[in-house]
KENUSE-745346 format. One record per atom (N, C-alpha, C): atom name; x, y, z. Coordinates in pm, whole numbers, padded with zeros to 5 digits. Example, Ala and Ser with C-alpha at 12.3 -4.5 7.8 and 13.67 -1.06 7.14 Angstrom:
2
[N [01319 -00569 00780]]
[CA [01230 -00450 00780]]
[C [01320 -00330 00780]]
[N [01285 -00225 00708]]
[CA [01367 -00106 00714]]
[C [01290 00003 00787]]
This chain:
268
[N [14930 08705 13954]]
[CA [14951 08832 13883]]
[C [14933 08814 13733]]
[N [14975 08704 13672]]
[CA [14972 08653 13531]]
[C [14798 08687 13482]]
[N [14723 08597 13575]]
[CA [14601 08597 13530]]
[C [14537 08706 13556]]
[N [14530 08855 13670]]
[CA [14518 08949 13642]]
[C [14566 09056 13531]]
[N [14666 09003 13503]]
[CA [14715 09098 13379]]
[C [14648 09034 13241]]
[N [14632 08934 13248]]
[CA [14532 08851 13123]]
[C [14440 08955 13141]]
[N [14288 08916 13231]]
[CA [14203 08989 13283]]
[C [14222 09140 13241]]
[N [14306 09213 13301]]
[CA [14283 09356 13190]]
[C [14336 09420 13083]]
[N [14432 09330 13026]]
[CA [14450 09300 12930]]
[C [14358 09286 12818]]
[N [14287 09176 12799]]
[CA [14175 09135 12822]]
[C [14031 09217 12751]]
[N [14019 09278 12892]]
[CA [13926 09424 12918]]
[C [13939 09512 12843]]
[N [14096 09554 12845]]
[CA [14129 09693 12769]]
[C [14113 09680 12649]]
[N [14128 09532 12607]]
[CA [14094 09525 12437]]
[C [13999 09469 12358]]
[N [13910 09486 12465]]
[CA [13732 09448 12458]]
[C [13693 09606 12459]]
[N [13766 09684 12542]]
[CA [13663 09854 12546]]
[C [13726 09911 12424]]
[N [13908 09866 12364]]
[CA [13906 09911 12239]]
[C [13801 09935 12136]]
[N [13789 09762 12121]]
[CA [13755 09735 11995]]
[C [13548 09797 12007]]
[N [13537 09839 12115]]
[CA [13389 09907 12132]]
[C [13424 10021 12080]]
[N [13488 10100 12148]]
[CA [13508 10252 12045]]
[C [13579 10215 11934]]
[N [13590 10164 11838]]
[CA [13653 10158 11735]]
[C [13525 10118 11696]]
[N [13407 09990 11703]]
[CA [13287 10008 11652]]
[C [13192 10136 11667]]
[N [13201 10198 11776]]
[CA [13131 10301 11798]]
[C [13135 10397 11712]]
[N [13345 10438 11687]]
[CA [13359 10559 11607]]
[C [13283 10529 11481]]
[N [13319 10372 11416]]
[CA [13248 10373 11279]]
[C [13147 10390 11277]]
[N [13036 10315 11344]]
[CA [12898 10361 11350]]
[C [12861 10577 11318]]
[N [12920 10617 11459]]
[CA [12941 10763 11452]]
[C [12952 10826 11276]]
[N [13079 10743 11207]]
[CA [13104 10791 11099]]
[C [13052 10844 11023]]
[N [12941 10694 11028]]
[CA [12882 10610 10892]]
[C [12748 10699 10917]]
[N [12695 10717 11053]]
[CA [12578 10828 11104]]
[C [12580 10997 11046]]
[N [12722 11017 11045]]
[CA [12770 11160 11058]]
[C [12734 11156 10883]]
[N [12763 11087 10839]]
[CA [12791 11070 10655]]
[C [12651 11064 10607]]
[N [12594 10972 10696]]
[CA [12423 10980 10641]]
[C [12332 11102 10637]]
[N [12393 11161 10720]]
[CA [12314 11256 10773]]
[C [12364 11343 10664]]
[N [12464 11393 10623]]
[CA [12445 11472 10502]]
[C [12384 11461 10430]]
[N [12292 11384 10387]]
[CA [12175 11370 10258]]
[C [12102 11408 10309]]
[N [12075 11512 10430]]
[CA [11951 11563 10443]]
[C [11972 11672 10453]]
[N [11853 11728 10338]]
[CA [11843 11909 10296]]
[C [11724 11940 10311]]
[N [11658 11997 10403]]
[CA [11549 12020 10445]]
[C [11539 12204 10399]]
[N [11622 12255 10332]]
[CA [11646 12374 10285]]
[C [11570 12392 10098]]
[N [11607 12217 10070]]
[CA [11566 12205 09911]]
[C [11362 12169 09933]]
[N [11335 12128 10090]]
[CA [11162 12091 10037]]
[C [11093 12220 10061]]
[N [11049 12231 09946]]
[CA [10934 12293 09886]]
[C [10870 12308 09987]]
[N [10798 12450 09973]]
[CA [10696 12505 10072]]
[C [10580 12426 10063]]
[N [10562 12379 09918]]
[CA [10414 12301 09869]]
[C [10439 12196 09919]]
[N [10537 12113 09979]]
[CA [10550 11964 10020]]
[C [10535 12009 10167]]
[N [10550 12070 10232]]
[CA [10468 12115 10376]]
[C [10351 12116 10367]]
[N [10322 12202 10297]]
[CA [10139 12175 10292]]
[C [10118 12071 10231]]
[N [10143 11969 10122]]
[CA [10125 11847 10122]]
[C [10119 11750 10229]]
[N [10195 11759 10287]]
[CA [10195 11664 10383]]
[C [10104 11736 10517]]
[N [10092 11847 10505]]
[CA [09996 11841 10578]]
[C [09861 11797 10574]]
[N [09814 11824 10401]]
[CA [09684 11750 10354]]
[C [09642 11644 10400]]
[N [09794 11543 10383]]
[CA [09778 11400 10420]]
[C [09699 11363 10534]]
[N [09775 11428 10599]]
[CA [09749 11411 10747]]
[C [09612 11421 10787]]
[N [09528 11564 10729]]
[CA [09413 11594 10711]]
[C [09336 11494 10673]]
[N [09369 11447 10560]]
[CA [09273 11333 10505]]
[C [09294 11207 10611]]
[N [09398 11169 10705]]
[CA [09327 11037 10739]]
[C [09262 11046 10856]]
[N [09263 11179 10935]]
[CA [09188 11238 11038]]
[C [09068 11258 10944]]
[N [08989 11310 10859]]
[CA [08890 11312 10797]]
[C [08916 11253 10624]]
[N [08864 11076 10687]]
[CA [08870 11029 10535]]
[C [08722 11055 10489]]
[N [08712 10950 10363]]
[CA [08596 10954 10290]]
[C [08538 10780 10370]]
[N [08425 10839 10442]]
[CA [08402 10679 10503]]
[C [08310 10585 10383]]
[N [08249 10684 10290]]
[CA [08143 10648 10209]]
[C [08246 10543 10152]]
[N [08357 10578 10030]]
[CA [08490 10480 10007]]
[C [08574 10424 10077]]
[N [08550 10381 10231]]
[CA [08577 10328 10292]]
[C [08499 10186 10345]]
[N [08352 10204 10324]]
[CA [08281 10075 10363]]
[C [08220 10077 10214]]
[N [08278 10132 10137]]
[CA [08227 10081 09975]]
[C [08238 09963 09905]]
[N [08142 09852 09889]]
[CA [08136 09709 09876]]
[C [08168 09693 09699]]
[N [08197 09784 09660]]
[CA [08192 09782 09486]]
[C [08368 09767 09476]]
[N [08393 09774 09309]]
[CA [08503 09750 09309]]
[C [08571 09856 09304]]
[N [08507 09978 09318]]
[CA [08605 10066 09367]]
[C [08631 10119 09522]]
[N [08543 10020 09591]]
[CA [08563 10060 09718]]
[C [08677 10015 09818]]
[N [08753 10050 09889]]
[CA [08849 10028 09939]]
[C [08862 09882 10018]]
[N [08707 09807 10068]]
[CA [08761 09688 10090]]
[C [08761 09543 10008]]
[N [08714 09593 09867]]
[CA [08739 09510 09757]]
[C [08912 09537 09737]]
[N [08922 09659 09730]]
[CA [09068 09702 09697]]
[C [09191 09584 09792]]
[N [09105 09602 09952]]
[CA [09237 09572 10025]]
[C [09261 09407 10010]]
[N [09086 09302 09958]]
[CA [09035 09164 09945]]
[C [09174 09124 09829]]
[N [09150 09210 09724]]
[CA [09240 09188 09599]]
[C [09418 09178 09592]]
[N [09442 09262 09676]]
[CA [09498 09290 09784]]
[C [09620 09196 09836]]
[N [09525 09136 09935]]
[CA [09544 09025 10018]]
[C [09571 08871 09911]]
[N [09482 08912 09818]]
[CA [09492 08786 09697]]
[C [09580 08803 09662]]
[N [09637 08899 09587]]
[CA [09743 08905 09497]]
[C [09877 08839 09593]]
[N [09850 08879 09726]]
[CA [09976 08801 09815]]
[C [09988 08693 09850]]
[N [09853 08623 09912]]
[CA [09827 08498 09915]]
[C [09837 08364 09837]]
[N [09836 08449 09689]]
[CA [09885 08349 09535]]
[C [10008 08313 09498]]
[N [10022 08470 09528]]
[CA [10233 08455 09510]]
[C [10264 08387 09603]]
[N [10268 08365 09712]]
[CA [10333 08341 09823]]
[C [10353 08177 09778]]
[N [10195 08159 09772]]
[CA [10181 08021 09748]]
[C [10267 07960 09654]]
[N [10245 07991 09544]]
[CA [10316 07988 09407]]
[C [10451 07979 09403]]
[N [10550 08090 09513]]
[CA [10665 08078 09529]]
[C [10716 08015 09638]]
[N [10659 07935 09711]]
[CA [10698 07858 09802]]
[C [10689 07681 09751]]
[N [10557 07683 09638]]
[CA [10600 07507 09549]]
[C [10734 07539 09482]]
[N [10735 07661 09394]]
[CA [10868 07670 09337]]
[C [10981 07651 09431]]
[N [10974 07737 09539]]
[CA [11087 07733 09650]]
[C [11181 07588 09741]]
[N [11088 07537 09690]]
[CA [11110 07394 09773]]
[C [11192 07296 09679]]
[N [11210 07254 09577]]
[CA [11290 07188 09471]]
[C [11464 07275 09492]]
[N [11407 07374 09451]]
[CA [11570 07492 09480]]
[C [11653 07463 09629]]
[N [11532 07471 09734]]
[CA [11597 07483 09867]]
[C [11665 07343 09894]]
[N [11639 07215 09864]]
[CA [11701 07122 09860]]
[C [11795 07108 09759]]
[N [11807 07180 09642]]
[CA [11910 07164 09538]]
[C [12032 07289 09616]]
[N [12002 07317 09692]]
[CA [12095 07432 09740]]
[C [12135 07388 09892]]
[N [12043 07266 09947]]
[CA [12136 07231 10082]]
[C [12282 07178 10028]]
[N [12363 07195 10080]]
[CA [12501 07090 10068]]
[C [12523 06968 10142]]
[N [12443 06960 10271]]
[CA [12441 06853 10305]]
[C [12294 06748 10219]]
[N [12206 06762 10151]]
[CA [12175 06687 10085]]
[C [12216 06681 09938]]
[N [12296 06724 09846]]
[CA [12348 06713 09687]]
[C [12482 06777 09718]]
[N [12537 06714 09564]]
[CA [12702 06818 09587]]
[C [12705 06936 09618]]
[N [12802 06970 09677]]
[CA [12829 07128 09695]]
[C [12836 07195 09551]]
[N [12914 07144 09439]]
[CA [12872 07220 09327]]
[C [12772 07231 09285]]
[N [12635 07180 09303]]
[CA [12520 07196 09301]]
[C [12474 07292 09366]]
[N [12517 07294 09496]]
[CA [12437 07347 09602]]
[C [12490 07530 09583]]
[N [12600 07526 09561]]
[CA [12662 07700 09516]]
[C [12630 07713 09406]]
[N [12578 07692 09261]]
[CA [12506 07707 09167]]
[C [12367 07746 09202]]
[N [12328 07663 09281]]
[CA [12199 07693 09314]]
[C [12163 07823 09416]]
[N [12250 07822 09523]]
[CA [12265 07965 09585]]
[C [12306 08025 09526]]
[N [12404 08080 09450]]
[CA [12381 08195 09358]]
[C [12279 08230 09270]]
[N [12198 08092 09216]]
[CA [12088 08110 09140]]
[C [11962 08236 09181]]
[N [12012 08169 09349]]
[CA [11929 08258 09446]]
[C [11925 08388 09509]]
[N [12103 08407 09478]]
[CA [12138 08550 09511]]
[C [12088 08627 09425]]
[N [12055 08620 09264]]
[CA [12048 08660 09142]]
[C [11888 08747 09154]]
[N [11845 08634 09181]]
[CA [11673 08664 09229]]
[C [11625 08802 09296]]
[N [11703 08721 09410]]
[CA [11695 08849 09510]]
[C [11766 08969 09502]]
[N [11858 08982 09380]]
[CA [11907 09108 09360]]
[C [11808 09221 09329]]
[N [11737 09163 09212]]
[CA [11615 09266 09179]]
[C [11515 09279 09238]]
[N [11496 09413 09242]]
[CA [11372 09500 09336]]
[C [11299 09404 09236]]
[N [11150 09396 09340]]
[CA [11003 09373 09316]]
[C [10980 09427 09240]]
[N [10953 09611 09243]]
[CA [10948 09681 09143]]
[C [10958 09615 08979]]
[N [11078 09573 08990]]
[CA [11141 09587 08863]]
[C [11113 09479 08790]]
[N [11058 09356 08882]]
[CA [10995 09230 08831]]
[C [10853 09270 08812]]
[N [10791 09369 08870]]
[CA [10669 09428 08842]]
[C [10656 09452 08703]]
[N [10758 09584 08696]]
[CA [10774 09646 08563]]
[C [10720 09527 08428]]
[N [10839 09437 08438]]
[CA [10900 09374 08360]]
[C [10787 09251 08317]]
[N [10663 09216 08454]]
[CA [10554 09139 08399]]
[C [10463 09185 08369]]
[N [10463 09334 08392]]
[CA [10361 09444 08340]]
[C [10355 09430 08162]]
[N [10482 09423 08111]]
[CA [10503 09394 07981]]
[C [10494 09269 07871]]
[N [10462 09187 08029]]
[CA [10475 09054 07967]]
[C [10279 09042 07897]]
[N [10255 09060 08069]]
[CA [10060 09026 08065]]
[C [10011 09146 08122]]
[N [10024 09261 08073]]
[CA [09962 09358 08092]]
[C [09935 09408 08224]]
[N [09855 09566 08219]]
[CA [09851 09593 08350]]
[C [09769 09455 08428]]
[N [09731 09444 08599]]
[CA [09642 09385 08640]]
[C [09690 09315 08747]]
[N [09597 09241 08831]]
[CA [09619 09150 08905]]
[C [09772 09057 08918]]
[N [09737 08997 08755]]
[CA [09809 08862 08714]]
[C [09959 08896 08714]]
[N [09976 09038 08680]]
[CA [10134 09071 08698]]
[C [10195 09065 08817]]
[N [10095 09121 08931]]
[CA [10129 09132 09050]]
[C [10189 08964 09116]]
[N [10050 08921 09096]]
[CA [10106 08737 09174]]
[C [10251 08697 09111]]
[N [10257 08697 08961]]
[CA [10382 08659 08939]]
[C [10518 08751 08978]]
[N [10527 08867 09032]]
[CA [10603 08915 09101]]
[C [10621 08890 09214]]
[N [10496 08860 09287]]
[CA [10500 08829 09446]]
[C [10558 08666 09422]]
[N [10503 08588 09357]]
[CA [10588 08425 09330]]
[C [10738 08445 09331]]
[N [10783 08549 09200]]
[CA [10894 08537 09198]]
[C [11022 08551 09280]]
[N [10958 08687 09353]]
[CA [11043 08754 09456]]
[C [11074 08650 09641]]
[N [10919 08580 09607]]
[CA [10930 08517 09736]]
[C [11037 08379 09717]]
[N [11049 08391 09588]]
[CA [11144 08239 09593]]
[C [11269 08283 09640]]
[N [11364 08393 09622]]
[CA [11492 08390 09662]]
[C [11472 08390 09815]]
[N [11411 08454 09876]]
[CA [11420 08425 10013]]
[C [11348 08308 10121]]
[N [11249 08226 10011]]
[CA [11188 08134 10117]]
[C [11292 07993 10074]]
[N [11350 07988 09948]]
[CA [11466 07876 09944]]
[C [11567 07890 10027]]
[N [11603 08016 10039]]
[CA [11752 08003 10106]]
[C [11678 08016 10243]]
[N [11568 08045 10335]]
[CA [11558 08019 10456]]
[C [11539 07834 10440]]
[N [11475 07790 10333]]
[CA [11419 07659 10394]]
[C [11573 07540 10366]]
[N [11668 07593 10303]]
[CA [11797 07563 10286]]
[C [11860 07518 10447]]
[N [11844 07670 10465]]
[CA [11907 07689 10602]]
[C [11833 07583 10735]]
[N [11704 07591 10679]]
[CA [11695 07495 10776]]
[C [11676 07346 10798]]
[N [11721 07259 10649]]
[CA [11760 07180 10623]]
[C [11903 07163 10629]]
[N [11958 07252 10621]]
[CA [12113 07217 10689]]
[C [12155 07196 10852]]
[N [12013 07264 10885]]
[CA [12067 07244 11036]]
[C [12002 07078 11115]]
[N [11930 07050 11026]]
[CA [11885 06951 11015]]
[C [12018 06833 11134]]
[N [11964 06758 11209]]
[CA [12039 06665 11266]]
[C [12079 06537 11132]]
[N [12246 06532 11158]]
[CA [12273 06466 11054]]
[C [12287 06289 11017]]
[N [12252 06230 11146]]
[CA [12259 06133 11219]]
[C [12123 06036 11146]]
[N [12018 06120 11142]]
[CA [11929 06070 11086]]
[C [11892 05984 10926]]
[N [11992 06084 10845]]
[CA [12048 06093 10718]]
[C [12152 05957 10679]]
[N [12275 05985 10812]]
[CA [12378 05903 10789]]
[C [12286 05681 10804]]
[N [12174 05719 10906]]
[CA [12122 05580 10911]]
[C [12050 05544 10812]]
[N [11967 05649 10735]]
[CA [11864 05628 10627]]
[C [11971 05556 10509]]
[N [12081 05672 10527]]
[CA [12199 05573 10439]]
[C [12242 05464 10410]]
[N [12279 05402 10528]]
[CA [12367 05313 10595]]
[C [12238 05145 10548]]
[N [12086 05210 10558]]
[CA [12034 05132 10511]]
[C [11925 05108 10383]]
[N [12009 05199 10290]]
[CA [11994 05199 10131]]
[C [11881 05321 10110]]
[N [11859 05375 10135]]
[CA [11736 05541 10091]]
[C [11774 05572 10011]]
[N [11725 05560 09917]]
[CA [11731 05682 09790]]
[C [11724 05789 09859]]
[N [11826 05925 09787]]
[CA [11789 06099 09815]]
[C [11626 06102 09843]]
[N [11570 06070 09734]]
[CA [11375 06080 09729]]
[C [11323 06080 09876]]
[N [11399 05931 09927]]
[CA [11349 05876 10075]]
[C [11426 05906 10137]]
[N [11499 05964 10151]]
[CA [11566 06051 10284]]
[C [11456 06206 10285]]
[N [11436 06236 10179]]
[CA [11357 06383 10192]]
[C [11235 06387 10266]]
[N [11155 06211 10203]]
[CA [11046 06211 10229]]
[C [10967 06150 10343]]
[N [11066 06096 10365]]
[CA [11074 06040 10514]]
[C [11136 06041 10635]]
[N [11286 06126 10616]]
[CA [11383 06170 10709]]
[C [11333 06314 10704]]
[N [11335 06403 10654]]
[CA [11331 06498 10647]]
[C [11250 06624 10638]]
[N [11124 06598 10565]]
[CA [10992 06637 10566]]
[C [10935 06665 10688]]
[N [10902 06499 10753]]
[CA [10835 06549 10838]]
[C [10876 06617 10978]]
[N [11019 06650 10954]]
[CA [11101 06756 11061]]
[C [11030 06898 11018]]
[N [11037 06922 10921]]
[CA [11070 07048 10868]]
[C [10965 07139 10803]]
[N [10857 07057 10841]]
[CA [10711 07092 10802]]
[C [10665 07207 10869]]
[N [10624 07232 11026]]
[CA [10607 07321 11119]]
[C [10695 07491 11021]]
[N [10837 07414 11055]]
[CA [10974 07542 11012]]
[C [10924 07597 10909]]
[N [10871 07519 10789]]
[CA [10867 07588 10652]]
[C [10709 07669 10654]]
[N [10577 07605 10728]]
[CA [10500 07670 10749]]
[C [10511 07785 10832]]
[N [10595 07798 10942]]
[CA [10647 07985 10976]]
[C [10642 08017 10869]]
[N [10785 08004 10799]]
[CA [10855 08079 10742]]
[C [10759 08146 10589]]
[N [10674 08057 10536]]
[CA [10609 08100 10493]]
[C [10546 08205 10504]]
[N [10416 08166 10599]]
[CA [10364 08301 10688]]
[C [10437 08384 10677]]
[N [10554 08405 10735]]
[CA [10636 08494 10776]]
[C [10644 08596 10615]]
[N [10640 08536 10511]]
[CA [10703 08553 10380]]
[C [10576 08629 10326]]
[N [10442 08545 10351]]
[CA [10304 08634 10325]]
[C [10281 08771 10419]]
[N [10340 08784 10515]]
[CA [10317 08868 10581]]
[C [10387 09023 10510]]
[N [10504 08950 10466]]
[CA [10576 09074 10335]]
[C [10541 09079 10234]]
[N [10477 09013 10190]]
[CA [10423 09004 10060]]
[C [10290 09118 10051]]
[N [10194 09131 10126]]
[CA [10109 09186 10165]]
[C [10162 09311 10170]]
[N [10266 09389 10192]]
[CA [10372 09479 10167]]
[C [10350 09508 09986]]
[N [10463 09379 10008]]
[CA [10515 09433 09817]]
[C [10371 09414 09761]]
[N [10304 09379 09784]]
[CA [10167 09361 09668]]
[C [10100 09531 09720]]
[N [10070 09571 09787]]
[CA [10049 09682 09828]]
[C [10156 09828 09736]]
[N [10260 09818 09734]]
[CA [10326 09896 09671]]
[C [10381 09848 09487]]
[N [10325 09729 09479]]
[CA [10294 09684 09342]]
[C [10194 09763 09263]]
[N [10117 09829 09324]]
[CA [10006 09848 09260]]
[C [10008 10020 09232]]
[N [10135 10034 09294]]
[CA [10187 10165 09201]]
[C [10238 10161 09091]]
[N [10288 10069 09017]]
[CA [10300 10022 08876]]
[C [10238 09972 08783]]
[N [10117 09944 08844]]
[CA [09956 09887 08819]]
[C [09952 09725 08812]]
[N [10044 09688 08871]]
[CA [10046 09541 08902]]
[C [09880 09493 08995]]
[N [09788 09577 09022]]
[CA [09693 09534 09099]]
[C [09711 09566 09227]]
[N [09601 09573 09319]]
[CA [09575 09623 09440]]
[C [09567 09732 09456]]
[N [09569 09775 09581]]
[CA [09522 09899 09657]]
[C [09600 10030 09606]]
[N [09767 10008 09575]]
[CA [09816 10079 09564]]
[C [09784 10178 09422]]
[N [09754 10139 09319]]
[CA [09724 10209 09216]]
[C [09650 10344 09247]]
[N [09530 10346 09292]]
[CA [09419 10394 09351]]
[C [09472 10495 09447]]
[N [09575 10474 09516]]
[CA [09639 10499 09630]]
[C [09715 10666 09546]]
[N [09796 10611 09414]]
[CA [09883 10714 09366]]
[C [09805 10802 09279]]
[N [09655 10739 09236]]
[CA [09609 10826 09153]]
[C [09545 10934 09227]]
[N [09488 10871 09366]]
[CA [09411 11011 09455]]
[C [09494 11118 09491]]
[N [09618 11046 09529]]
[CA [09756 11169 09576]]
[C [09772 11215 09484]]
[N [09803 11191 09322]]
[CA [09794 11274 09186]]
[C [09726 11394 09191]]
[N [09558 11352 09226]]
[CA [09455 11458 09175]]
[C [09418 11515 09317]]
[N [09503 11481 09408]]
[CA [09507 11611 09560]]
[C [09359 11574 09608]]
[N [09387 11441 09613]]
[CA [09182 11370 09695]]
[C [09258 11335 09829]]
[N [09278 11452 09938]]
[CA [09335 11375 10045]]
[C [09238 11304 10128]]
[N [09096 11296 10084]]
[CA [09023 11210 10171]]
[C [08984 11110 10120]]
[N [09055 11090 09981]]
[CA [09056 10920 09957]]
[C [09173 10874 10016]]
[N [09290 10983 10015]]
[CA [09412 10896 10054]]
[C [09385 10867 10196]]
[N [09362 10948 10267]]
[CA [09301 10897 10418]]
[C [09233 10771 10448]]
[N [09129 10752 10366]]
[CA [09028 10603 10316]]
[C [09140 10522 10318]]
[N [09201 10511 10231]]
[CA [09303 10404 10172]]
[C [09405 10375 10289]]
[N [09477 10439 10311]]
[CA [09566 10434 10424]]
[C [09547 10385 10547]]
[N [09425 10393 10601]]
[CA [09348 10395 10732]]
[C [09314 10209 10704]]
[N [09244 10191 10545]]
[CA [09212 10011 10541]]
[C [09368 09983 10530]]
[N [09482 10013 10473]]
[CA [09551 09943 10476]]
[C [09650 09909 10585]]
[N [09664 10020 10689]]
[CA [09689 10037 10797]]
[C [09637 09864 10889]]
[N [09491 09896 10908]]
[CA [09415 09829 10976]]
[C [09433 09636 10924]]
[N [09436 09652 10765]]
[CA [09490 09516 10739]]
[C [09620 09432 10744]]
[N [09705 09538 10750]]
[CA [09843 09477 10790]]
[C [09884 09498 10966]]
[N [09755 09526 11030]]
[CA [09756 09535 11191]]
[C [09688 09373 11172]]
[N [09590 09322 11141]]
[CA [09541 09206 11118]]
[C [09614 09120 11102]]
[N [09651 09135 11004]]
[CA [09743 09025 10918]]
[C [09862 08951 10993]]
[N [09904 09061 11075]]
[CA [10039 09087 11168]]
[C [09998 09003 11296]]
[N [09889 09060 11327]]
[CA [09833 08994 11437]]
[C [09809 08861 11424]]
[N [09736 08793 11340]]
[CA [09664 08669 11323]]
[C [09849 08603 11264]]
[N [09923 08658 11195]]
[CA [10027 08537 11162]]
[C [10134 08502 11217]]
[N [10158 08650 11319]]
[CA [10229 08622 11481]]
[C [10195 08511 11582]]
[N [10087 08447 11541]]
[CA [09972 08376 11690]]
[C [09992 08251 11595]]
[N [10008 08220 11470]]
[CA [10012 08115 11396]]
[C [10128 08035 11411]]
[N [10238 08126 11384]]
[CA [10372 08155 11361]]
[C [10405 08070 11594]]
[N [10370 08154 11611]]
[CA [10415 08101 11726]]
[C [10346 07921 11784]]
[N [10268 07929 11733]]
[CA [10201 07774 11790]]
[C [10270 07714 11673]]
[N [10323 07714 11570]]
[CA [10396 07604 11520]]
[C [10536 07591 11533]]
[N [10596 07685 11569]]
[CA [10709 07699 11622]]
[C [10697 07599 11742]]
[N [10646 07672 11882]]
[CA [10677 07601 12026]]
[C [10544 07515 12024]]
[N [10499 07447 11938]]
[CA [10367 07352 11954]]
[C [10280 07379 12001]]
């Protein structure tokens, strides 16, 4: 009888604590949903968005297979660069940090200096690191990569952190036991574990990047996006159609080819 009364006991305060997550969820749903006033959009933002729509059912194909630099697949090439640089860029940076931020390889006061270093990073929107290198080196390309560098470091350190902590510790304690410098525990214990992991995670990191470099270029950091806000400006819904339709199609690519990458280095 003991262990049946455990048992729904038990039960009853497992289905509690579900409606008690449920109600909050409910709450937090019920609360969101007040920010929507579909009473305040504009009659003209109906027909806007209907334009849209118009234009990518009938884009401009001429600016769509346009090989110049205003044509949309120079746009999406530049694009793809601006992500491919940063990424790069912030993943050499990323790697010094992510080991100054394991705790099982340096002090822990190191290692929480250094994760916060990292929280700091990642506080600020892209955007705003956009902005802010827009001022440094002007509109262009070059602002963009150093935003995409910057932004990718808070999150590819603290993943490659993470997965140096999970690191088996056994390996470490012998490299010890028979004199390794930190240097040679990294470079020889540890590296070549963690090589595969950090090449995902990378990928994984270009695959967003290709994102933020895309919506960089509404600040004129470079790429597609610039082009993107000036046609919606001057009501060209069959450039925005053009544009949307390559960028659509390149982050179906991109997605595709780094899913298939991503997985053979993962499970070999």
């Amino acid at each position: 009888m003991d262990i049946l009364e455990k048992q729904l006991y038990g039960s009853t305060r497992n289905t509690r604590y579900l409606w008690m997550i449920a109600s909050i969820v409910f709450v937090l749903f019920a609360w969101s949903c007040s920010a929507i006033h579909l009473q305040n959009v504009e009659k003209s933002g109906w027909t806007i968005a209907s334009s849209i729509l118009s234009g990518i059912f009938s884009p401009d194909l001429d600016l769509l297979v346009n090989f110049t630099k205003q044509g949309v697949l120079y746009l999406l090439v530049e694009t793809v660069a601006i992500a491919f640089l940063g990424t790069i860029i912030g993943s050499i940076l990323a790697l010094p940090l992510a080991f100054l931020s394991a705790s099982n390889i340096v002090p822990k006061p190191v290692a929480w200096l250094t994760r916060l270093l990292l929280i700091v990073i990642r506080t600020i929107p892209a955007l705003v690191y956009g902005l802010m290198f827009i001022r440094v080196t002007g509109l262009g390309p070059f602002a963009g990569v150093l935003t995409i560098a910057l932004v990718s470091i808070g999150m590819l350190a603290k993943l490659f952190a993470d997965a140096i902590e999970e690191l088996d510790k056994k390996i470490l304690e012998s490299m010890t036991s028979i004199g390794c410098t930190t240097f040679e525990k990294i470079r020889f214990g540890i590296v070549p574990q963690l090589v595969s992991i950090f090449l995902s995670v990378i990928i994984y990191r270009f695959d967003m990047n290709l994102r933020e470099a895309s919506v960089l270029g509404l600040v004129g950091a470079g790429g597609i996006g610039a082009p993107l806000i000036f046609a919606m400006n001057s009501y060209r819904w069959s450039e925005v159609g053009s544009i949307l339709i390559g960028l659509v199609l390149l982050i179906l690519i991109v997605e595709f080819i780094s899913n298939r990458i991503r997985q053979k280095l993962v499970h070999g």
